[in-house]
N, C-alpha and C positions, 0 to 999 in steps of 0.2 A: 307766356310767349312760348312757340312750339315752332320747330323747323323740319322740316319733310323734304323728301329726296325722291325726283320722278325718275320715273326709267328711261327719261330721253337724259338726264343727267342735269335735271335744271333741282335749284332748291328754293321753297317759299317759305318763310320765317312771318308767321302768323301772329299779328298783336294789336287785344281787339277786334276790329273790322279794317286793321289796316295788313295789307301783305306785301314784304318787301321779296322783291324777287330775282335772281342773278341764277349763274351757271356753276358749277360745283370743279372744286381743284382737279379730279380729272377730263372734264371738259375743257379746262384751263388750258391743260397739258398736254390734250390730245390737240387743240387749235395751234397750238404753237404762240407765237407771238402775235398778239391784238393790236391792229393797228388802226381799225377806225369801231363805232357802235352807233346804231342807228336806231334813237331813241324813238319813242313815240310822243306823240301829244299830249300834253295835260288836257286831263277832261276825254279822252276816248275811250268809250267802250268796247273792252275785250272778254271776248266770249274764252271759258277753258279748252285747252286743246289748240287755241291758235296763237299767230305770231304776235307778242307783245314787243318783239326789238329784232334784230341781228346782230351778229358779232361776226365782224371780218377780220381774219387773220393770213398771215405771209402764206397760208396752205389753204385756207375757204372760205367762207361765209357760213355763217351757222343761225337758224332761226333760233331763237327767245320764248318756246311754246308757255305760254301761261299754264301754271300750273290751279288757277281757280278762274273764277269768272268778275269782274268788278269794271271799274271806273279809272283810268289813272290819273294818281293824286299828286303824284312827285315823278320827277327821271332827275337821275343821276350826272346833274352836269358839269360834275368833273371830268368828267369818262370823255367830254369831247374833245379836250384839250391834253388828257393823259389818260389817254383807252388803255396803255399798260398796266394801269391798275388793276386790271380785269386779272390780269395775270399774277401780280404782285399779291392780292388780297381779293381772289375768286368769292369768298363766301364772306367776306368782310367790307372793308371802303370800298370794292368793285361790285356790290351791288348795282342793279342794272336801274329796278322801277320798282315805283310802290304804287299799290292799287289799291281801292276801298271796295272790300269785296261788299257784292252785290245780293250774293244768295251763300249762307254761310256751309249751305248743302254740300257745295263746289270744293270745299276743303280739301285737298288731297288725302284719304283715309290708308288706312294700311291695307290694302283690296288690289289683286294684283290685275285684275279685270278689265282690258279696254273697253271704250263702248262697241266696237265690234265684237268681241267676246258676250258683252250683256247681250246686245243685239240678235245674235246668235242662240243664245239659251230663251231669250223668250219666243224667238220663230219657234223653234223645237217641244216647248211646251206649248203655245198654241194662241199667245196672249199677246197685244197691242203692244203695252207698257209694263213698267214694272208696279205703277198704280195698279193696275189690274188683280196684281198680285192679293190687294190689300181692298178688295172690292166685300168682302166679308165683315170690315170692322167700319163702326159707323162711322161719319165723316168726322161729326163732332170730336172725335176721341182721337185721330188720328194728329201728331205733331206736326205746326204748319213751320217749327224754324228749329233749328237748333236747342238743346236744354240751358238753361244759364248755367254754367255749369261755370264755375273760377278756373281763372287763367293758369296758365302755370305757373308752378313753383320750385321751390330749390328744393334738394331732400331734405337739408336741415329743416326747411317751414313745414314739409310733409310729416317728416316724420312728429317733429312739435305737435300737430293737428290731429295725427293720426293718435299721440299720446293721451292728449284730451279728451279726446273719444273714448278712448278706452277707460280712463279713469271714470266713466261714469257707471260702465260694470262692475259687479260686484266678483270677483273670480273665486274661483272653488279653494284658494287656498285662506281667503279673507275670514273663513270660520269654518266651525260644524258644519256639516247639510247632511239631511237624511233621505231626502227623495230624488234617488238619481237614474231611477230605471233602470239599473246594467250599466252607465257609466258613473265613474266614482273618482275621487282623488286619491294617488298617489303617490308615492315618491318613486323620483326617476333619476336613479344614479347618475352622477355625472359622470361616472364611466361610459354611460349610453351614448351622449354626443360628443363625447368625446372620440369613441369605435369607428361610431355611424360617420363620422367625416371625413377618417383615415380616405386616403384616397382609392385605395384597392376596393373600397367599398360604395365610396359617395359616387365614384365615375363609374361602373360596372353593370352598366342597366341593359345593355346587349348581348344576350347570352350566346348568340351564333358567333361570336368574335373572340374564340377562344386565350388572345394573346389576353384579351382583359377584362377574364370574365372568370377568374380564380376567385374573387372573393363574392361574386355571386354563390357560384358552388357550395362556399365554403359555408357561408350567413344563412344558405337554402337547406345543409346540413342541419348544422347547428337547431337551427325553428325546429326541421321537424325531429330530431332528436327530442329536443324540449317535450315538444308536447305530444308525442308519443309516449314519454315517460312519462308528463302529470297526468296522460287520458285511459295507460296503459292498454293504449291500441296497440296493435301490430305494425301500423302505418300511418303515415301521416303525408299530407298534400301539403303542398306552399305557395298559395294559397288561393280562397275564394275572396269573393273583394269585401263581404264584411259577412259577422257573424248571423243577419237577419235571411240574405240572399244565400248561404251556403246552407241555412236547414233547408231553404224552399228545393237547391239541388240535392240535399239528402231525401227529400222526399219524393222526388223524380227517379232518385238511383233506385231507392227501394221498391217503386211501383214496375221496374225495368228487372230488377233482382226476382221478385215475388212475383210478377206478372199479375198482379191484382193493384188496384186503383182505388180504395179508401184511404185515409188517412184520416188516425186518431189524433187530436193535438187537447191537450192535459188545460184546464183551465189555469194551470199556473204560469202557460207560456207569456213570454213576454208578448203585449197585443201587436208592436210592428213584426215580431216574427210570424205570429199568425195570421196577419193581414199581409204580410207577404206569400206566405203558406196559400193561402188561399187564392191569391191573383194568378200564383203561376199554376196550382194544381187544376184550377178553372179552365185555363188556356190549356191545358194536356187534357183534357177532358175527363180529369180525376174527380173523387169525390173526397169531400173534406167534410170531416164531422168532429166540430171543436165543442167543447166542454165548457162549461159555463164558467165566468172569472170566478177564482176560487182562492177567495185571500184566508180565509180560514185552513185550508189544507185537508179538507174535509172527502173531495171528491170521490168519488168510487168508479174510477178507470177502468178497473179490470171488466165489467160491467161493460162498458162499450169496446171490447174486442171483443170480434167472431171470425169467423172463415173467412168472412171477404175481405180482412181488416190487410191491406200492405205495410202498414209502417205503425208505432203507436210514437206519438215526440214529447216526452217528459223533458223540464229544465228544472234544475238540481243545480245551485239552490233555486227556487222557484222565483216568478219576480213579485211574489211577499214575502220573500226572505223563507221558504219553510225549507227544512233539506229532507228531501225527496228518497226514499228507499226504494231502490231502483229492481232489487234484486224479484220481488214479487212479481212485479211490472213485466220482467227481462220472461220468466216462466210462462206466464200467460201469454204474451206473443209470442215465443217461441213452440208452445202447443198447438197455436191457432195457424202457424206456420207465418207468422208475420216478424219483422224486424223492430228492436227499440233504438230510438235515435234519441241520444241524450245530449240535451242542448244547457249550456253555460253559458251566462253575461259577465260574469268575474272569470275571467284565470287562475288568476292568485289564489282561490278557493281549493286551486285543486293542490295546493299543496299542503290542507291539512285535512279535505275530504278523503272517503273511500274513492278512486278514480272510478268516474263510470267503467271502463273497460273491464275491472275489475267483481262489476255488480251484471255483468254480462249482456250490457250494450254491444249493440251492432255497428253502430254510426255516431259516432261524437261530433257533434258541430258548437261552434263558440265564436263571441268576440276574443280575439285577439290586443285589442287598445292596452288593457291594463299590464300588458308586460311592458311595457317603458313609453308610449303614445301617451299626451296629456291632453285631459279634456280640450281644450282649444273649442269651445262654447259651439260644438258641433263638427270640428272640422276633420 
């Protein structure tokens, strides 16, 4: 059972196919005192958007716009002999009418859209209807009603359901695992959510609002201190949105920096970093020349840099686990006049590796997750 609130101030309490429907305690409030309601017919079809009843009070008459489209099953007739109840319990015993909706389409959704508003966007794009929209997907495949989808529930039963679902996953902390790409289990202090909730930090998401945007500052500090010191750069941003999408802008910076357009990518990169690498260097009309998967650790990189090379992207540890001596690598583009961008999926690595920045990396790019983010099975 689900209850919705229209912008004319009417509310429909949906259960089933049945929709009880009345006027919401400030329409109560704004009418004043109810003194007569002028129910409709059992058995009349009402279209959404029109009068299902009126409600007259000491100050007006108010129409009853149906908030769906249906049949009505029931009216409220107490209401003719004590219409104050309208007032007394607006969204309760003062229910006005119940309908058997007709088309469950009609449901009031969360869409702030009149149909003049729809109306309007489909003149201006050029189209009849809003089927027209959907003229591209076969008919068969298209939904002719609602999904069955269960009614509503209480949290308790939600979260219950939501439990059992979950108990059929097996979670990263349930054993060993060894193939985890770049993400991995670890522990995450309870100091972290415990920080992360303080309020100077959990409210703080507006940085132009300086009364309360201190612990933005502060949390924005701190990172890039952090991993300035494990990457022993000089700098550090905060942030790119994950560590796959930030080498692909490492390698746009570098082809901007260099004014050359190759890019070397190491067969040890991780494959969505270089399948990123390559959709956005594509689109810039770069050139990408990646090395073949190389779980042995065997490759010979230096070999594919020359003059025209922009960037060369090693990841250290590599994603076979081999750790990467970077400092070769750093010489050779540097002679060629090109940049090394040393790419990480562990963090934590760098606090018992040589820091790339130290092996004379140009550009550090990484996942972020394993400083205190837990796997959450992708999320």
């Amino acid at each position: 059972m689900s209850m919705h609130f229209t912008e004319d101030h009417e509310w429909v309490r949906v259960e089933g196919d049945t929709a009880t429907i009345g006027i919401t305690q400030y329409a109560a409030e704004q009418l004043g005192d109810v003194v007569f309601v002028e129910l409709p017919e059992v058995g009349k079809t009402v279209a959404k958007g029109t009068d299902a009843a009126v409600v007259e009070s000491v100050k007006a008459a108010a129409e009853v716009n149906a908030p769906v489209s249906g049949t009505v099953s029931e009216i409220n007739a107490a209401l003719e002999g004590a219409p104050q109840t309208v007032n007394e319990a607006p969204e309760g015993d003062g229910w006005i009418v119940k309908m058997t909706v007709t088309d469950k389409r009609t449901i009031m959704r969360y869409l702030p859209h009149t149909d003049q508003d729809r109306a309007d966007m489909l003149k201006r794009i050029g189209v009849a209807d809003i089927d027209a929209l959907f003229a591209d997907v076969p008919s068969d495949k298209l939904l002719k009603d609602l999904p069955g989808l269960p009614g509503h529930k209480s949290e308790m039963e939600v979260a219950r359901i939501m439990g059992e679902l979950a108990a059929g996953n097996r979670a990263a902390g349930d054993g060993p695992f060894f193939v985890g790409a770049g993400a991995y289990r670890h522990h995450v202090p309870a100091t972290v959510d415990h920080i992360i909730q303080r309020s100077e930090f959990l409210t703080s998401y507006t940085p132009y609002q300086p009364e309360i945007t201190q612990g933005t500052l502060q949390y924005l500090f701190e990172f890039q201190t952090q991993i300035a010191n494990l990457t022993a750069m000089d700098v550090a941003n905060a942030s790119m949105y994950d560590g796959s999408t930030g080498c692909g802008e490492a390698v746009l910076m570098a082809h901007r920096v260099t004014r050359k357009d190759k890019a070397v990518l190491s067969g040890g990169l991780h494959p969505q970093y270089r399948a990123v690498v390559e959709t956005l260097d594509r689109l810039a009309d770069g050139e990408v020349e990646a090395l073949a998967p190389d779980p042995a650790g065997t490759e010979d990189i230096l070999a594919a840099i020359d003059d025209e090379t922009s960037c060369v992207v090693v990841q250290s540890p590599s994603f076979y686990g081999q750790i990467v001596d970077l400092k070769p690598i750093a010489e050779k583009a540097h002679e060629k006049g090109a940049l090394l961008i040393a790419v990480f999926t562990e963090a934590v690595s760098l606090g018992l590796l040589e820091p790339p920045g130290a092996q004379g990396a140009d550009i550090v790019v990484g996942e972020g997750q394993s400083l205190g983010n837990p796997l959450t099975f992708g999320g």
